[in-house]
TITOR-603371 format. One record per residue (C-alpha): residue number from 1; x, z, y. Coordinates in steps of 0.05 Angstrom, whole numbers. Example, Ala and Ser with C-alpha at 12.3 -4.5 7.8 and 13.67 -1.06 7.14 Angstrom:
+------+--------+--------+--------+
! resi !   east !     up !  north !
+------+--------+--------+--------+
!    1 !    246 !    156 !    -90 !
!    2 !    273 !    143 !    -21 !
+------+--------+--------+--------+
This chain:
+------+--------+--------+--------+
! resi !   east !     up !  north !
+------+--------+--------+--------+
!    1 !   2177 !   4113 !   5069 !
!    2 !   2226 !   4098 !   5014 !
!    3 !   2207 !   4068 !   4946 !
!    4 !   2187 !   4094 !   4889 !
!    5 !   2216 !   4076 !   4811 !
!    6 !   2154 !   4045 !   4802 !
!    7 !   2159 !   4008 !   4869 !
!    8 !   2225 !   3982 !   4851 !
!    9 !   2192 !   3954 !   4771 !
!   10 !   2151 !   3909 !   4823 !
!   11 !   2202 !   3889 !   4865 !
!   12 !   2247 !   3862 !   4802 !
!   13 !   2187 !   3833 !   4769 !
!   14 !   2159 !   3789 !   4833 !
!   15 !   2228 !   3765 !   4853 !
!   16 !   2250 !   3752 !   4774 !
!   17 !   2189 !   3716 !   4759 !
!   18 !   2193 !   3669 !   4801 !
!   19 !   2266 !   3658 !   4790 !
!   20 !   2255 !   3644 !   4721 !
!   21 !   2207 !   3590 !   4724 !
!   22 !   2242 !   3558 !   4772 !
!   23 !   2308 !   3554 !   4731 !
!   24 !   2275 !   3543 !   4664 !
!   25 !   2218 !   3487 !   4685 !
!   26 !   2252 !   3441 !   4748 !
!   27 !   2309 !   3401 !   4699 !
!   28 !   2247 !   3384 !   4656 !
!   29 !   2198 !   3380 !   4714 !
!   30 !   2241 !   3334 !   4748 !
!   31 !   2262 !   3288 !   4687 !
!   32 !   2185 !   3282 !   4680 !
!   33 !   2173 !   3264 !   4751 !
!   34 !   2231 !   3209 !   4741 !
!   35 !   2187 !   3170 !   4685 !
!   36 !   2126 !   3169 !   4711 !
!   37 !   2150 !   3140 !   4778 !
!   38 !   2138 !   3196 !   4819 !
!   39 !   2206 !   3182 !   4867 !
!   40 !   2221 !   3168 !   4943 !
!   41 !   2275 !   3135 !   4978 !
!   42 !   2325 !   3194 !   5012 !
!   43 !   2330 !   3151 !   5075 !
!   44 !   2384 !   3193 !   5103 !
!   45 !   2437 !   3161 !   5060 !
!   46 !   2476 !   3101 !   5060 !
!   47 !   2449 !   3084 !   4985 !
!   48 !   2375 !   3102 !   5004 !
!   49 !   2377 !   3133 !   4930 !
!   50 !   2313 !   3151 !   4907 !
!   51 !   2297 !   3232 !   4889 !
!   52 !   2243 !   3256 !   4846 !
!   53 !   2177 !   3284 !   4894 !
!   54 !   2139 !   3329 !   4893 !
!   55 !   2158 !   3391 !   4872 !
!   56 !   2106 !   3432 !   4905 !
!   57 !   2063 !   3440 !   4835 !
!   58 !   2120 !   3472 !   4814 !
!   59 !   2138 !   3513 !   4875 !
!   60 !   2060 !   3536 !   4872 !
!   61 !   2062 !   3562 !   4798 !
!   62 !   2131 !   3605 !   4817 !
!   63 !   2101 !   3638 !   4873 !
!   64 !   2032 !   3656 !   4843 !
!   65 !   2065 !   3678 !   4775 !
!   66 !   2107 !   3720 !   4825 !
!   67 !   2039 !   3751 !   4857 !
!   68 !   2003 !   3760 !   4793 !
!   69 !   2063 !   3797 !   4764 !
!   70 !   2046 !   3847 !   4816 !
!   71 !   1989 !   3855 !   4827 !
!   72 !   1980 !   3871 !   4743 !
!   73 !   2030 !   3920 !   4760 !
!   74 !   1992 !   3942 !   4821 !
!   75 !   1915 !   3932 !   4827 !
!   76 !   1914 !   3907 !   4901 !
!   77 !   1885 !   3855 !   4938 !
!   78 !   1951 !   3831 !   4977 !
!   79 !   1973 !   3791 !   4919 !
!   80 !   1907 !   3763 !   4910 !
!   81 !   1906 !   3737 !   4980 !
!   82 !   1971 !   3710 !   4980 !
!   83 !   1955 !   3670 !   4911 !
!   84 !   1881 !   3650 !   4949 !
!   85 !   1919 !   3620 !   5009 !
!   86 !   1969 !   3587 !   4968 !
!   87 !   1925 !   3555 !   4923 !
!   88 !   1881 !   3530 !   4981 !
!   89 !   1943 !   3503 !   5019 !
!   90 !   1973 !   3475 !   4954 !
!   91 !   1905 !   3438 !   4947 !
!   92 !   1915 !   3403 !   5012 !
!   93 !   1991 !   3392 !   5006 !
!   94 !   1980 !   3360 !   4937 !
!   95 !   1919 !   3312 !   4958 !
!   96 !   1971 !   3298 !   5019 !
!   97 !   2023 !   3277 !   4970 !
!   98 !   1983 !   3236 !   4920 !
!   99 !   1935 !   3200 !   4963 !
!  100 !   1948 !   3216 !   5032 !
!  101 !   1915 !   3259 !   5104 !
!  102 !   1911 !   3238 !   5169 !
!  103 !   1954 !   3277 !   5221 !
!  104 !   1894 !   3304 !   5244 !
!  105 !   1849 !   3313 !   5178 !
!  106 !   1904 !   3356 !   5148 !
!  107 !   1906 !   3407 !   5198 !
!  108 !   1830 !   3421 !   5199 !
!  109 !   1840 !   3426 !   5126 !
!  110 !   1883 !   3484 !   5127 !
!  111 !   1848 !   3526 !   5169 !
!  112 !   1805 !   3533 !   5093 !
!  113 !   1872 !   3574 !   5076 !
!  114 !   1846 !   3627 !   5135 !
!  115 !   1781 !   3634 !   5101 !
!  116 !   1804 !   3676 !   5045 !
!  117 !   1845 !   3725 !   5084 !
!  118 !   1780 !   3735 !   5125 !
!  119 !   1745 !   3749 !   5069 !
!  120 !   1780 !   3790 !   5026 !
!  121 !   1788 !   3838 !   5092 !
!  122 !   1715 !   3833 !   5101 !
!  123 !   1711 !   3866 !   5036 !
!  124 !   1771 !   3912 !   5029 !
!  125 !   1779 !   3933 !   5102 !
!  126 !   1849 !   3948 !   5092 !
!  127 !   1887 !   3882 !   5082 !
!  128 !   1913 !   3876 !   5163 !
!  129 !   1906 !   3908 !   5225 !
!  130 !   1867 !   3869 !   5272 !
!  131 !   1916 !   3882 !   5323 !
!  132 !   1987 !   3853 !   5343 !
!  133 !   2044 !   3905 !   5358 !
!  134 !   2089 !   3887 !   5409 !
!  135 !   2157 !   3909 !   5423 !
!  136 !   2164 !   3963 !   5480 !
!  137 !   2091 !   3961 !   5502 !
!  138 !   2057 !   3972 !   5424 !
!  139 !   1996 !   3954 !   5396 !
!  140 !   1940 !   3921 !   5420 !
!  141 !   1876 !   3943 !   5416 !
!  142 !   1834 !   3926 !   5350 !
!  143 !   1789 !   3864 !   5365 !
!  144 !   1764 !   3834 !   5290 !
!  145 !   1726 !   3772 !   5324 !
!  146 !   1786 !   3746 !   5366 !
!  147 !   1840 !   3769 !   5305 !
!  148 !   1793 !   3725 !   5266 !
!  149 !   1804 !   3672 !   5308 !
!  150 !   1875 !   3681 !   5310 !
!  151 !   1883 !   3684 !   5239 !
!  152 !   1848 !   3623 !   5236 !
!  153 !   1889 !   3582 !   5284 !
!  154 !   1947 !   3604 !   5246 !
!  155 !   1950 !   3567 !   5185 !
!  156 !   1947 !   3497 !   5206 !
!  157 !   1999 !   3519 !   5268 !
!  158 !   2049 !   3551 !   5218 !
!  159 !   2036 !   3495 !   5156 !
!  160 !   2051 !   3451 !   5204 !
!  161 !   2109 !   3478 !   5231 !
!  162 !   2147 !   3485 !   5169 !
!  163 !   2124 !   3414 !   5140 !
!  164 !   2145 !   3389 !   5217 !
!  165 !   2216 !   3413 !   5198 !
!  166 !   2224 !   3383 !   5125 !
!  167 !   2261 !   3326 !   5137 !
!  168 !   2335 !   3332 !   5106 !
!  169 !   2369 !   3363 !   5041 !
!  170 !   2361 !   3431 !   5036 !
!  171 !   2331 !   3443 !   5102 !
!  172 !   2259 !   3467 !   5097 !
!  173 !   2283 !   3505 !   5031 !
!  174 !   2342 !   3541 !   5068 !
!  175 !   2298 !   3552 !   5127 !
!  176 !   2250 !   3591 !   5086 !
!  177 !   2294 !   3631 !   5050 !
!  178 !   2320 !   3658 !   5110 !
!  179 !   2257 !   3672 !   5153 !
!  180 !   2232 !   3708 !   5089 !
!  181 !   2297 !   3753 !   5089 !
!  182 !   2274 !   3769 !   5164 !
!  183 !   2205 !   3779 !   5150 !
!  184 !   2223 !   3830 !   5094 !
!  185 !   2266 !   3867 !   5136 !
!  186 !   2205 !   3876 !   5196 !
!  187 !   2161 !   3905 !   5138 !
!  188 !   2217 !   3952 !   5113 !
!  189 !   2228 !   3970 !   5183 !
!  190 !   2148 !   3987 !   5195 !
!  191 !   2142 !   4019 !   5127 !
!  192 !   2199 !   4070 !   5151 !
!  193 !   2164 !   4090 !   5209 !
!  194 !   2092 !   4100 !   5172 !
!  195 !   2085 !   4146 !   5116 !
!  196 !   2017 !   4108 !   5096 !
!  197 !   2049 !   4038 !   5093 !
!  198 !   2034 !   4002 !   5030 !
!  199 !   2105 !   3976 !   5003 !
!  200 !   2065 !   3925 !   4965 !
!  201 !   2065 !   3881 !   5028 !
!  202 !   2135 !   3877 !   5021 !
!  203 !   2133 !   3862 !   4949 !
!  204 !   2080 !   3804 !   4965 !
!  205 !   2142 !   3770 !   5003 !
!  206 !   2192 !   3771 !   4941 !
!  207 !   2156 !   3709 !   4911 !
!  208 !   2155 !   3664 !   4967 !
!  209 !   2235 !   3687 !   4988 !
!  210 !   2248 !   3675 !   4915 !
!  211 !   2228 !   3608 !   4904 !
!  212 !   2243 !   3577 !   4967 !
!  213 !   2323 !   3612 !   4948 !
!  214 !   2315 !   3579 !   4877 !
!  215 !   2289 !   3515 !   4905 !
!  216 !   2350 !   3503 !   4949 !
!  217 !   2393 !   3501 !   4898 !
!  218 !   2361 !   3433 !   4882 !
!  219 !   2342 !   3417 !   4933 !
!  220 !   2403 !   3425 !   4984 !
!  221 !   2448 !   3364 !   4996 !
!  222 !   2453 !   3326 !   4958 !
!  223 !   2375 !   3329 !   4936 !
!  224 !   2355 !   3331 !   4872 !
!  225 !   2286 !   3342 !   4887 !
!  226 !   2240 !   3335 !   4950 !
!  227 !   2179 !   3393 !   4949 !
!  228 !   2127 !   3341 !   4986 !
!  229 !   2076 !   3370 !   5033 !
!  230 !   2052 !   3417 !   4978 !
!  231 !   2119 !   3457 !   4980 !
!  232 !   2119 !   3457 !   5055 !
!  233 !   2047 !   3468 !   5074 !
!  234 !   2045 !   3525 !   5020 !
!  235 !   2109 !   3555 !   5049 !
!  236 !   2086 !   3560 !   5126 !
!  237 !   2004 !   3585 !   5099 !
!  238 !   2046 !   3638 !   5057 !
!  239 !   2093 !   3657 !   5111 !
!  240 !   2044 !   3667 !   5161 !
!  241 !   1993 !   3705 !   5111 !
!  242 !   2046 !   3756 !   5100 !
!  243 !   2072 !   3767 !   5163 !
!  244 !   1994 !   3776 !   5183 !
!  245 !   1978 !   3817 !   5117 !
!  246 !   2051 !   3864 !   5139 !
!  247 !   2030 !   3870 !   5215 !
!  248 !   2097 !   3838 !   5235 !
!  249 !   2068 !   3789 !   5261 !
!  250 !   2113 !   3778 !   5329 !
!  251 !   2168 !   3792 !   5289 !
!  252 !   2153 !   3728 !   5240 !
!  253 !   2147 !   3690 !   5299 !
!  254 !   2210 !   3688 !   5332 !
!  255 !   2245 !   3690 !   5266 !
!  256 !   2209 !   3619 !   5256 !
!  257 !   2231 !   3596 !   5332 !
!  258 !   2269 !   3532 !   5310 !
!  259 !   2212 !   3511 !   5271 !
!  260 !   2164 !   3526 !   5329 !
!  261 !   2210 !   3487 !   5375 !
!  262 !   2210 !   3432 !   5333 !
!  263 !   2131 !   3422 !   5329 !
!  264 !   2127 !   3435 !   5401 !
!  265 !   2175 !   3384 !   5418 !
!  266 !   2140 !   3333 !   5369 !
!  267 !   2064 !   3349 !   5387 !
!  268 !   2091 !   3343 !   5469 !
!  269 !   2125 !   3266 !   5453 !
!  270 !   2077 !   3240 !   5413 !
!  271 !   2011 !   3267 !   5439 !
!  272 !   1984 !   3292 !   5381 !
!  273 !   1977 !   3301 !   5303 !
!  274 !   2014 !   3237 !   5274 !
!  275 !   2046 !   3227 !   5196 !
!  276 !   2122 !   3207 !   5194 !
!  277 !   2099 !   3137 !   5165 !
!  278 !   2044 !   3138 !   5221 !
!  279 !   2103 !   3141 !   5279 !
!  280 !   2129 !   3071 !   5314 !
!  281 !   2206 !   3091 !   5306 !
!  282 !   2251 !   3146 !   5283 !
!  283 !   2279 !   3199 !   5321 !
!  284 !   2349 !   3186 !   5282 !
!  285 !   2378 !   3133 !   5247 !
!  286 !   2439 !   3131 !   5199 !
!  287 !   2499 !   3093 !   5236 !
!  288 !   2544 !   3054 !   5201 !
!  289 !   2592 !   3104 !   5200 !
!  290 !   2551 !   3146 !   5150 !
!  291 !   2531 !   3191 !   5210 !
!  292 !   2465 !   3210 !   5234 !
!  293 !   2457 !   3198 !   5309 !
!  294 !   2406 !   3208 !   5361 !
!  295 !   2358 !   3145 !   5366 !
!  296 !   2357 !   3120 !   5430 !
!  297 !   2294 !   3070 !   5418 !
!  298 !   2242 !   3082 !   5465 !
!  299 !   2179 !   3110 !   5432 !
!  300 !   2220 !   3152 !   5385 !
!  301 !   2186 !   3224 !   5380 !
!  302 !   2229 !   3286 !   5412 !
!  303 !   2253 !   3331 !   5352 !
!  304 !   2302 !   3396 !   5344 !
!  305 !   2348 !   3356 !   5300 !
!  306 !   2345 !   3295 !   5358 !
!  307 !   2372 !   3346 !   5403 !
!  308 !   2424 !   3374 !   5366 !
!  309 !   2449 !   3305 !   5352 !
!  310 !   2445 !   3286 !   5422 !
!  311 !   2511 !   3326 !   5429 !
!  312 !   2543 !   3292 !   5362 !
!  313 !   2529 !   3246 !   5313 !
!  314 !   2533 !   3293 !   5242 !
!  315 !   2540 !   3278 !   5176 !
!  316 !   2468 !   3307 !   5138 !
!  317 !   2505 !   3362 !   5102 !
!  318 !   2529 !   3397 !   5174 !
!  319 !   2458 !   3378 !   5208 !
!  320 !   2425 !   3434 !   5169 !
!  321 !   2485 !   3468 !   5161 !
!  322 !   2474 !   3474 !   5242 !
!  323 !   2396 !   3484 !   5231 !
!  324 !   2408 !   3545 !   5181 !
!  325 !   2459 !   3580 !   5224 !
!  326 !   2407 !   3575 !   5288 !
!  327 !   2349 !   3603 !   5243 !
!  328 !   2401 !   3657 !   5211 !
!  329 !   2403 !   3676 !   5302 !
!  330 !   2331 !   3674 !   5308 !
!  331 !   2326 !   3720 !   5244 !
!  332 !   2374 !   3770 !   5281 !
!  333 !   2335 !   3763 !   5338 !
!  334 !   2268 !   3780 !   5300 !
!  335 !   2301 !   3838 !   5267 !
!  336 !   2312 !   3866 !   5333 !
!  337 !   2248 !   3855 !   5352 !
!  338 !   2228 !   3893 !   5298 !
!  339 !   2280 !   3945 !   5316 !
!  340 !   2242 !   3948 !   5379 !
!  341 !   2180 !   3952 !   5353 !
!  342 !   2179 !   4008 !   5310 !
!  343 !   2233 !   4049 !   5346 !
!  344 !   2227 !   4041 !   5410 !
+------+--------+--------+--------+
C-alpha cells in the first residue's frame, strides 16, 4: 500500500510539529526551569554539575501537538488514543517527578494508561487486532479478554523499561529515537502486504520518533536537560500503544531488547519494584580517572550498563555510544522480524 499526497501532508505535519515546539520552547523552557530551582545533580561527572529537570511537560505538549495535527487532518481515533495514553502516563510521570511514587505504586498506576486503549476499541472496533502475528507461524487466534489483559500488563512493563534505562546523557533519548525508526519500518512493512492497512498508524509514530530525535539534541552528552520520569514513562506507554495500535507488536519487542534486558536484570537483583534513591548502592561509580566502572559493592543491583562496564571502564560519552549501537542491532534484528512476518 503506498501513500497517498494526502498521506504524505500528515506525515510532514506530525513529524514538523513536534519539531518545532521542541526547538522554539526548550532554550526558554529550560532557562525557566533554571530560576525556579527545578535542577539535579548529573552524578556521572567529576563536577556533579547540576542540569535543568524535567522536561517531560515539554516532551508531552510536542507529542500531543504532533497527534492532534493529524488527527484534524484525519478524523481517526489512533491519534486520540495515543494523546489519551500519553496524557495518563504524563500524569503519573509528572506526580513522580514533583512529589514522588513508590517502586511499586507507580507501576499500578500506569496500567490507567491501558484503560483508554481498551476503551476506545470497545467503541471503535477497529483500533488493534486482538491477536499477535508471529514470524513464520502467523497470527494467533483473536482472543479480546486475554489481549485485554495483555494490553494491560503492557504499560507498566514497557514504562518501566524505558524509565529503567534513563540513566546517562543522551541515552533514553537516543534509545527512543531509534526503536521508533524500527517500529516505523514493521508498520510500513505490514501496510505493504495489506491493501486495507490504515497508514495513519504509521503517522501516529512520527510524533513520538520526532521528539525523542529533537530531545537528544539536548539532551545527549553533555546534558542540557534531563526529561524526568514524565519523558520516560510517556515514551515506553507511547511506544508500546503504537506498536499494539500497528499490530507489530513482536516486532517492537525485540527492537526494545536492551531495554528489556536491562529491567530484567534489575527486577532479578533486587527482588522487586525499587526507586534509584530507594537502592542501598550504585551499580557504577565514577573513578577517579573520570571513568565509569563496574561497582563491585555488594548489594549493588545487576544492570545492562554494569555489564558492559564489567569488560571496561568507559568514559559516559562511549557508554551510550555502546548502548545506541546495540539497540541500532536489535532494531535490525526487529526489522527482520518484520521481514519475516509479513513475507514469509
Amino acid at each position: 500500500m503506498l501513500p497517498t499526497s494526502e498521506d504524505m501532508v500528515i506525515f510532514a505535519a506530525a513529524f514538523a510539529v513536534p519539531c518545532i515546539i521542541i526547538f522554539a520552547l526548550m532554550p526558554a523552557y529550560i532557562r525557566l526551569l533554571v530560576s525556579r530551582g527545578k535542577v539535579a545533580s548529573d552524578a556521572h561527572k567529576p563536577n556533579a554539575s547540576k542540569v535543568p529537570t524535567p522536561a517531560g511537560p515539554l516532551l508531552i505538549l510536542a507529542i500531543v501537538a504532533g497527534e492532534v495535527a493529524i488527527y484534524l487532518l484525519n478524523d481517526s481515533s489512533i491519534p486520540v488514543a495515543a494523546i489519551a495514553v500519553t496524557l495518563v502516563a504524563g500524569a503519573v510521570g509528572l506526580y513522580d517527578d514533583f512529589r514522588g511514587l513508590g517502586g511499586v505504586v507507580k507501576p499500578l498506576l500506569l496500567i490507567l494508561a491501558a484503560v483508554p486503549l481498551i476503551l476506545l476499541e470497545n467503541v471503535h472496533q477497529s483500533l488493534y487486532n486482538a491477536q499477535l502475528y508471529f514470524p513464520i507461524f502467523g497470527a494467533t487466534g483473536t482472543h479480546y479478554i486475554i489481549f485485554a489483559i495483555l494490553i494491560v500488563a503492557a504499560m507498566p512493563v514497557a514504562s518501566n523499561a524505558f524509565n529503567m534505562l534513563d540513566a546517562f546523557n543522551g541515552e533514553i533519548a537516543g534509545f527512543t529515537a531509534i526503536a521508533s525508526v524500527a517500529l516505523m519500518v514493521a508498520i510500513l512493512l505490514r501496510a505493504s502486504d495489506s491493501s486495507s492497512y490504515n497508514l495513519i498508524r504509521f503517522a501516529a509514530v512520527l510524533p513520538l520518533a520526532a521528539t525523542a530525535l529533537c530531545f537528544y539534541c539536548y539532551n545527549r552528552f553533555p546534558s542540557r536537560i534531563f526529561d524526568g520520569d514524565s519523558g520516560s514513562l510517556v515514551f515506553g506507554s507511547l511506544f508500546a500503544t503504537l506498536a499494539i495500535i500497528g499490530g507489530v507488536e513482536i516486532a517492537a519487542l525485540v527492537a526494545v531488547i536492551p531495554a528489556v534486558i536491562n529491567s530484567y536484570f534489575i527486577l532479578y537483583s533486587i527482588r522487586g519494584f525499587v526507586e534509584h534513591k530507594e537502592m542501598g548502592a550504585r551499580p557504577t561509580y565514577l573513578g577517579a580517572d573520570g571513568m565509569l566502572h563496574a561497582s563491585e559493592e555488594r548489594g549493588a543491583p545487576t544492570t545492562l550498563v554494569k555489564l558492559i562496564l564489567t569488560r571496561q571502564p568507559l568514559g559516559e560519552k562511549d557508554l551510550v555510544s555502546s548502548i545506541l549501537t546495540l539497540t541500532a542491532y536489535a532494531c535490525i534484528l526487529s526489522v527482520l522480524t518484520s521481514i519475516l512476518t509479513w513475507f514469509p
